[in-house]
C-alpha positions as CSV (number, residue, x, y, z in Angstrom):
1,X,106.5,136.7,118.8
2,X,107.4,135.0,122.3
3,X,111.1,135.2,121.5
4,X,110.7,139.2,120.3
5,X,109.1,139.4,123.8
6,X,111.7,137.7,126.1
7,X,114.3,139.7,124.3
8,X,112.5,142.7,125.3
9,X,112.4,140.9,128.7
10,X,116.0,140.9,128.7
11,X,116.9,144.1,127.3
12,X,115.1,145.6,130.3
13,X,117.4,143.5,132.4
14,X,120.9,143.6,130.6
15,X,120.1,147.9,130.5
16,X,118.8,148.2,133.9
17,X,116.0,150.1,131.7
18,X,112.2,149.7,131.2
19,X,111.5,148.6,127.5
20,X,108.5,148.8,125.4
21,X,106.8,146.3,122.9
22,X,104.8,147.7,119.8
23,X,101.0,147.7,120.5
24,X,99.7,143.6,120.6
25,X,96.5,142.6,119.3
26,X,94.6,140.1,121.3
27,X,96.8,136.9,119.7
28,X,99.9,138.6,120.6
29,X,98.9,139.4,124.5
30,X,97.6,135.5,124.7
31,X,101.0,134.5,124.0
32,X,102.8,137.0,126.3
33,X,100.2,135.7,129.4
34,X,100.9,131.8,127.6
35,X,104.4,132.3,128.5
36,X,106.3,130.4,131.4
37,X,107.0,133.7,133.5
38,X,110.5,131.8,134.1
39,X,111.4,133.3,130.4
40,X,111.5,136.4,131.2
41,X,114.1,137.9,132.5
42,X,112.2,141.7,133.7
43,X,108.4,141.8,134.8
44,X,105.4,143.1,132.7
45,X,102.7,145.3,132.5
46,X,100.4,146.2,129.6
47,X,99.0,150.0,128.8
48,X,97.7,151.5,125.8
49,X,96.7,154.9,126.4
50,X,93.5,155.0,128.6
51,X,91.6,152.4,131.3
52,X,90.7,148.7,129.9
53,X,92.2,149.5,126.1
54,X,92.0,146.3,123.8
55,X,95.3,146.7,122.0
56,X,98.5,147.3,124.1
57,X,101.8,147.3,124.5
58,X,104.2,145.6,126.9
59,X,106.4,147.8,129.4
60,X,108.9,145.6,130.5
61,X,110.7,146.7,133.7
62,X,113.6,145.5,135.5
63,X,113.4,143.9,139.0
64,X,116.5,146.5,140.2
65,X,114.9,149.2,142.7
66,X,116.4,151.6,140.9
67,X,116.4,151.8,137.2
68,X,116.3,154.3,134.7
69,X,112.8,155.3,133.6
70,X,112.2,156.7,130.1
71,X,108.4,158.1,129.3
72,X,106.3,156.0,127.5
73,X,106.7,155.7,123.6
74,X,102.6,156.1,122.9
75,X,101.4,159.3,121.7
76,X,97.5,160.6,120.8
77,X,96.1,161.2,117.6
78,X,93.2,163.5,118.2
79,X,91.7,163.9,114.5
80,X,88.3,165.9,113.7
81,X,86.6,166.7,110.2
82,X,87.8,170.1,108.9
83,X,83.8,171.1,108.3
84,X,81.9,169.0,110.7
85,X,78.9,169.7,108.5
86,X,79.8,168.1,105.7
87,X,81.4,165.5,107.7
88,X,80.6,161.9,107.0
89,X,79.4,159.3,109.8
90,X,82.9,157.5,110.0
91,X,83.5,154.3,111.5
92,X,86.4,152.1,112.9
93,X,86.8,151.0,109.1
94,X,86.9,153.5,108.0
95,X,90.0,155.4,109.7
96,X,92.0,151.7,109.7
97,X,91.6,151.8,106.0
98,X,92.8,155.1,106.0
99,X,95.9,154.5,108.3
100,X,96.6,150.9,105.7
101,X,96.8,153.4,102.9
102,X,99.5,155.5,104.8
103,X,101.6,152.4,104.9
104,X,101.9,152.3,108.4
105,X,101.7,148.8,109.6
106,X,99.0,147.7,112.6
107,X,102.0,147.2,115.0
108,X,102.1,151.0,115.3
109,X,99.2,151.6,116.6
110,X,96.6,150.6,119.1
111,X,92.7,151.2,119.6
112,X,90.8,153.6,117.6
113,X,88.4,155.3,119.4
114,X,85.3,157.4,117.9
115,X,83.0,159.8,120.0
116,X,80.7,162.7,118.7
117,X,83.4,165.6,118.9
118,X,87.2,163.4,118.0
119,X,88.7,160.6,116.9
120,X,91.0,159.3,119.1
121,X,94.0,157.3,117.9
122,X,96.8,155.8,120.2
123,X,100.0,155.2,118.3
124,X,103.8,154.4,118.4
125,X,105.2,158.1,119.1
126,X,107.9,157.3,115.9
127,X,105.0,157.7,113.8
128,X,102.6,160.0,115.5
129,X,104.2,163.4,113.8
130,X,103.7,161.5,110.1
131,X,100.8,160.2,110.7
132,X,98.9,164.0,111.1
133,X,101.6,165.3,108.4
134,X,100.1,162.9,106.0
135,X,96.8,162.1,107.0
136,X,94.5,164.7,105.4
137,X,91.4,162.8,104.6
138,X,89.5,159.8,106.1
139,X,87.2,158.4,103.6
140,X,85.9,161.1,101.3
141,X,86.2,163.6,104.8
142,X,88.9,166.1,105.3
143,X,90.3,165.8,108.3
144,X,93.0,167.8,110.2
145,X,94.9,166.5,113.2
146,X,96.8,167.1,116.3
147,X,99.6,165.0,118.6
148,X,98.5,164.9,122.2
149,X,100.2,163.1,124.9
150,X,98.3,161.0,126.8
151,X,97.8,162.4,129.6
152,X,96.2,165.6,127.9
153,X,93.2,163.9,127.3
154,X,90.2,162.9,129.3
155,X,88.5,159.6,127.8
156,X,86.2,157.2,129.4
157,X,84.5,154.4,127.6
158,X,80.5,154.4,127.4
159,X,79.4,151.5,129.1
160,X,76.2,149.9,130.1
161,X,75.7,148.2,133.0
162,X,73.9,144.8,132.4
163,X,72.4,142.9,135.7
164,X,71.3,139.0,135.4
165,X,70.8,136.1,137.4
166,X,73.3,132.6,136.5
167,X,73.6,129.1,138.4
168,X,77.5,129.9,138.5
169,X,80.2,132.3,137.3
170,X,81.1,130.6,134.1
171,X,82.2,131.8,131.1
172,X,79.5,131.3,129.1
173,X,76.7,132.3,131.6
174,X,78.4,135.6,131.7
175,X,78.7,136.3,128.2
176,X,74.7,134.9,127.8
177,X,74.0,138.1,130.2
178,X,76.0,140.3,128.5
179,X,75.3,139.8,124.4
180,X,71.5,138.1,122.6
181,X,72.6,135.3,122.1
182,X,71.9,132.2,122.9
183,X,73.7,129.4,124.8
184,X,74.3,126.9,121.4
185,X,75.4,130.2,119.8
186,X,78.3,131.4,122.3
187,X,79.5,127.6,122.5
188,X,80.7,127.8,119.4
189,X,82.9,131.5,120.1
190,X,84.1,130.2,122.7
191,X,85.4,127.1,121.7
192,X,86.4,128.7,118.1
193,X,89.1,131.0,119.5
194,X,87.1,134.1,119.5
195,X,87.1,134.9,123.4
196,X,89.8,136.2,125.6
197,X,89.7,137.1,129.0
198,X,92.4,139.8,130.1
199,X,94.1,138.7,126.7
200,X,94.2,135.0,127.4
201,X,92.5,133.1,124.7
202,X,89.9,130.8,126.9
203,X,88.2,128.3,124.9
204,X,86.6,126.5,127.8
205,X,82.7,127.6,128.0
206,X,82.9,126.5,132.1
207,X,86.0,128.6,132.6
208,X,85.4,130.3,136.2
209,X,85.2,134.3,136.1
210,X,87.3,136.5,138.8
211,X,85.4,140.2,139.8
212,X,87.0,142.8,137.0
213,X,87.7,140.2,134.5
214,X,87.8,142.0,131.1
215,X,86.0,139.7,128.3
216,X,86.6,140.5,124.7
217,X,84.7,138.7,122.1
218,X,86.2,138.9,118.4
219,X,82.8,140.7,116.4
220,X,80.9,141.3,119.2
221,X,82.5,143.8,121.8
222,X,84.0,143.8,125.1
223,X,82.9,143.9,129.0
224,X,84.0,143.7,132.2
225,X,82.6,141.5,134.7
226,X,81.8,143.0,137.7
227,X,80.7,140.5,139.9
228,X,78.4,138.6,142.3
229,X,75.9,141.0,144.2
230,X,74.0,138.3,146.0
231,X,71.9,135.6,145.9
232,X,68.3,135.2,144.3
233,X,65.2,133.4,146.2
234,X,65.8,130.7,143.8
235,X,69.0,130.2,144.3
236,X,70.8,131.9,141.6
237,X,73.7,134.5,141.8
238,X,72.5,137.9,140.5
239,X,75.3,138.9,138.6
240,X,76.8,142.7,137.4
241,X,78.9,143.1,134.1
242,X,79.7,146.3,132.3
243,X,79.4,146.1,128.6
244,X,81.6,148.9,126.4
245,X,78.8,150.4,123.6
C-alpha cells in the first residue's frame, strides 16, 4: 500500500495533475500519515464525500501553482426502498452484504450512511452507474436507486455533544467521557490497535489530544474532540467532545 501511494504521489508530479487513491479504510490512512512526507513527491489531502467521513480517499496534488484540475472521481449512491411500508429496518450490514454480493470490492467505495428517508452510499464514480443498474434489492427489500454528485446533497452527521471533567487531555480520559466504559476496559482498545486519531493508529492510552481531533474506535463509533472549556473548582479541565450516533 505505501508504494501504490507514493506512486500516486508521483503521478501527480510527473503529470503536473491532481491524482486520486481508491477510498482507504482506517489501516490504509495510518500508513499514508506513517509515511516520511519526504516520499512523496505531490502533497495530500483526504475527502470522502461529506465533513469528518471515516473512509477516504487521497487527492494528491502537485506543488506547481498551476496544474490541471480534474473533478473528483466520487459519486453518491442515494438508494430508498421501492415501498417504504414494507420496507425492512436495514442496517450498515446489511447494504455491505449487498454491495459483496455485486462483486464490487471495498476499495470502491467509502462510508455507508443510513437516515430515516435514504441510504447514502459514497463510491468510486467507475462503478457508481453499475452499482444502481444492478442493485435491485437489499436484504429481502426492493430498492431503487439514483447517482448524485456530491455536492447535490445536504448531509450532516447526528451528533451528541458529551461534556466531562478529566485531570488532562489524554487519550484515554477522552474516550472514558465519550463511550461506558471503564478505564481497564479502554486500555486494552487502545493498546490493541483499535483506536485512530485522524487515521493514525495511536496505541498510547496517554497520547495528548489537539481541539478537533477526530477519534475512531473500531466497534464502538467515532467523535470529535472539541476541547477544553475551562477549569473546575477542583482543578480539573471540563472537557467538550462530539460523539457521531
Amino acid at each position: 500500500m505505501q508504494n501504490r501511494l507514493i506512486e500516486l504521489s508521483e503521478w501527480a508530479y510527473s503529470r503536473n495533475i491532481a491524482v486520486y487513491s481508491d477510498f482507504l479504510g482506517l489501516n490504509e490512512q495510518n500508513i499514508l500519515h506513517s509515511t516520511p512526507k519526504g516520499l512523496f513527491a505531490s502533497s495530500y489531502t483526504l475527502i470522502g464525500g461529506y465533513d469528518n467521513p471515516e473512509r477516504q480517499m487521497a487527492r494528491f496534488s502537485p506543488d506547481a501553482l498551476y496544474y490541471e484540475e480534474i473533478s473528483p472521481p466520487l459519486q453518491v449512491l442515494a438508494i430508498t426502498p421501492v415501498n417504504k411500508r414494507f420496507a425492512e429496518d436495514l442496517s450498515h450490514r446489511d447494504y455491505l452484504g449487498s454491495l459483496m454480493n455485486l462483486g464490487v470490492v471495498r476499495e470502491k467505495f467509502g462510508d455507508i450512511v443510513i437516515t430515516e428517508t435514504v441510504t447514502y452510499i459514497f463510491v468510486t464514480r467507475e462503478i457508481a452507474a453499475f452499482i444502481c443498474e444492478k442493485l435491485s434489492k437489499v436484504r429481502h427489500t426492493s430498492v431503487k436507486c439514483q447517482v448524485l454528485d456530491t455536492a447535490d446533497i445536504h448531509y450532516e452527521p447526528r451528533t451528541q455533544e458529551i461534556s466531562g471533567s478529566v485531570k488532562s487531555v489524554r487519550l484515554d480520559a477522552v474516550l472514558a467521557t465519550a463511550f461506558p466504559l471503564s478505564r481497564s476496559k479502554l486500555t486494552p482498545l487502545i493498546e490493541g490497535g483499535l483506536v485512530y486519531v485522524n487515521g493514525k493508529l495511536i496505541t498510547s492510552n496517554g497520547y495528548s489530544l489537539k481541539d478537533g481531533d477526530i477519534i475512531s474506535v473500531r466497534g464502538h463509533g467515532r467523535l470529535k474532540y472539541l476541547g477544553s472549556q475551562g477549569t473546575s473548582k477542583k482543578g480539573k479541565q471540563i472537557i467538550q467532545v462530539l460523539k457521531y450516533i
